[in-house]
Residue, then its C-alpha position, 0 to 999 in steps of 0.5 A: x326062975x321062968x316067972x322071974x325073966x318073965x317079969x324082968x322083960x315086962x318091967x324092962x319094956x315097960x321101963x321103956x315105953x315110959x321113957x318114950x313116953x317121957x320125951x317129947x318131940x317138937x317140930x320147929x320150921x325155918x325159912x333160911x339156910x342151915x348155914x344162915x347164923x339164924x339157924x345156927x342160933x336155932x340149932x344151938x337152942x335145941x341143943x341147950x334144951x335137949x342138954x338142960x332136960x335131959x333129952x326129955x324135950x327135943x326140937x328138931x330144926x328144918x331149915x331152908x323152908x324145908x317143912x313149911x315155907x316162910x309165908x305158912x310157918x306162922x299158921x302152922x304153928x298157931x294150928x300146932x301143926x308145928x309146935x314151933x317156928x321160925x318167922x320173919x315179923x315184917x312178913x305179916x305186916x297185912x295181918x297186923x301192921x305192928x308185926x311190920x314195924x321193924x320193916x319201916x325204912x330208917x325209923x330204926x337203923x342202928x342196933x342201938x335203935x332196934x333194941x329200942x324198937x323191940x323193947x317198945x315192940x315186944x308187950x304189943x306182939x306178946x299180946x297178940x301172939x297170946x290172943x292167937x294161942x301162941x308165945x314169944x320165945x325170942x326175937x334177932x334182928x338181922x344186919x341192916x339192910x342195903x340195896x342189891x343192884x346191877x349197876x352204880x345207882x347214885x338216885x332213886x330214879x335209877x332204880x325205876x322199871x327194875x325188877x324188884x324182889x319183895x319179900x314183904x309188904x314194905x318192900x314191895x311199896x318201897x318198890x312202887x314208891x321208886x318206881x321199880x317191879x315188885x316179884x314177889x320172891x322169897x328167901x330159898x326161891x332168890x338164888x334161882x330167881x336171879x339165875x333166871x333174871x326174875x329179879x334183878x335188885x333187892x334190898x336185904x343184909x349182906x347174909x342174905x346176898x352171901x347166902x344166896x350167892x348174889x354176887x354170882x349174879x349182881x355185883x354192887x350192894x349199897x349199904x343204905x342201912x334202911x332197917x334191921x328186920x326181926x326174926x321171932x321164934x314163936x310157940x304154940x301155947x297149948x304144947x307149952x302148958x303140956x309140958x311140966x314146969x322144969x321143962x318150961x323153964x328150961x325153954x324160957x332159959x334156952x330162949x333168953x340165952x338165944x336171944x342175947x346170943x342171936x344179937x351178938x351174933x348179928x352185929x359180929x356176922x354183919x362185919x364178916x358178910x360185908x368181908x366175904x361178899x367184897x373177897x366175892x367181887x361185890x362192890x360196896x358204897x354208900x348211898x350216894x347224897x341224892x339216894x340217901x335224900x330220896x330213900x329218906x322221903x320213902x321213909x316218911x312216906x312209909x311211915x306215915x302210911x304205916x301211922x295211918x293204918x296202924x292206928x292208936x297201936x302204931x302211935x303207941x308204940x313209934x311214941x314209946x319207942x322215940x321216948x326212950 
């Protein structure tokens, strides 16, 4: 009877070692608030994944910059020091100048248009994302982008010698384009940062002037529609191929639904923030003619920087993306 427990006990613990064994724990670092719609599509994407197989993979999401900041999510990944990550493309843009393709002031600037963009985008980053041990899962943009300022500004002159925040290589050359001080600031630094009078204009979607409670400090965002920047779920490729094929479908599954959830979610958000930040006491216009003009040839200007750099790549992809 004693030898009996006894081998109940060892095959219980044993039973559960093995189901511990049988989990796997993943990491996935995010730069923007728990709030932010990003991070709740993140959070609904571990949550899909743990459903579909069955607790066998968990991914815990840390938002806010909380495990890695914005600019060293990307490393970390690649080193596997997470297994997945939240990144904004446009942040790497000096690493690769097709990462920042989607940060080009009004190449694309519908969501029509960046759907366009990223499909002529997305074969070029699975490329280089492969060449770096790591995966596309998928790709949102965020609501277009508009200008943050502290005054009515009816022409790019009235934006010289303001502090500026960049965020990325584009927005810091818009910034010198125009003439304002680019600080180089990121997302969970930009409430202080304004507190502070570090910055005192930026240009970013009405999540990001919501979510940082800009209005609490600047109240005229002008909806220039520039661009909708991209955040890309990447994955470190070795602990993909460490998991069995259910589970590495259940991940692409998940993934595709975030994506189509994500885009959604973006143009529904992009009509809310607009509300909330007006019920905020923000003033919303658009561009003035002579802005408008101005913002146009810092495109141009951009763009064809960005041709020049990019090289055979970049005349590629800005090819295939106007064919379509």
């Amino acid at each position: 009877m004693r030898f009996d427990r006894a081998l109940l006990t060892s095959a219980l613990c044993l039973g559960l070692v093995q189901a511990a064994a049988a989990q796997t724990k993943w990491d996935l670092p995010a730069a923007y608030p728990a709030t932010n719609f990003h991070t709740e599509n993140l959070v609904q994407f571990a949550g899909d994944v743990d459903k579909a197989t069955g607790g066998k993979l968990k991914i815990t999401v840390h938002a806010n910059a909380s495990l890695f900041k914005a600019p060293e999510i990307k490393r970390a990944v690649q080193g596997g020091q997470a297994q997945l990550g939240e990144i904004l493309l446009a942040n790497f843009q000096n690493e690769w100048q097709v990462f920042g393709a989607d940060g080009l002031p009004f190449l694309a600037d519908s969501y029509d248009d960046s759907a366009k963009l990223y499909k002529a985008q997305k074969p070029l980053l699975e490329k280089k994302l492969g060449d770096q041990g790591m995966m596309l899962l998928y790709a949102v943009p965020w609501p277009p982008q508009g200008i943050y300022v502290k005054k009515p500004i009816t022409s790019a002159a009235d934006l010289k010698g303001i502090k500026w925040r960049a965020y990325s290589p584009a927005t810091a050359r818009i910034a010198e384009l125009v003439g304002a001080q680019p600080v180089t600031v990121q997302a969970a630094e930009l409430s202080q940062a304004m507190a502070t009078g570090v910055v005192e204009s930026y240009m970013s979607s009405g999540a990001t002037g919501y979510d940082t409670k800009t209005y609490e400090h600047i109240k005229y965002w002008v909806d220039t529609q520039a661009w909708l920047p991209k955040n890309a779920v990447i994955m470190n490729k070795a602990a993909y191929d460490a998991l069995d094929k259910p589970t590495q479908a259940a991940l692409l599954k998940a993934a595709a639904d975030a994506e189509t959830r994500g885009w959604a979610l973006s143009k529904q958000k992009n009509g809310e923030y607009i509300d909330l930040l007006k019920k905020a006491g923000m003033t919303i216009a658009p561009p003035a003619p002579q802005l408008k003009a101005d913002l146009k040839k810092v495109g141009d200007t951009m763009l064809k920087e960005w041709l020049d750099k990019a090289g055979p790549e970049g005349k590629q992809l800005v090819d295939a993306y106007r064919a379509k």
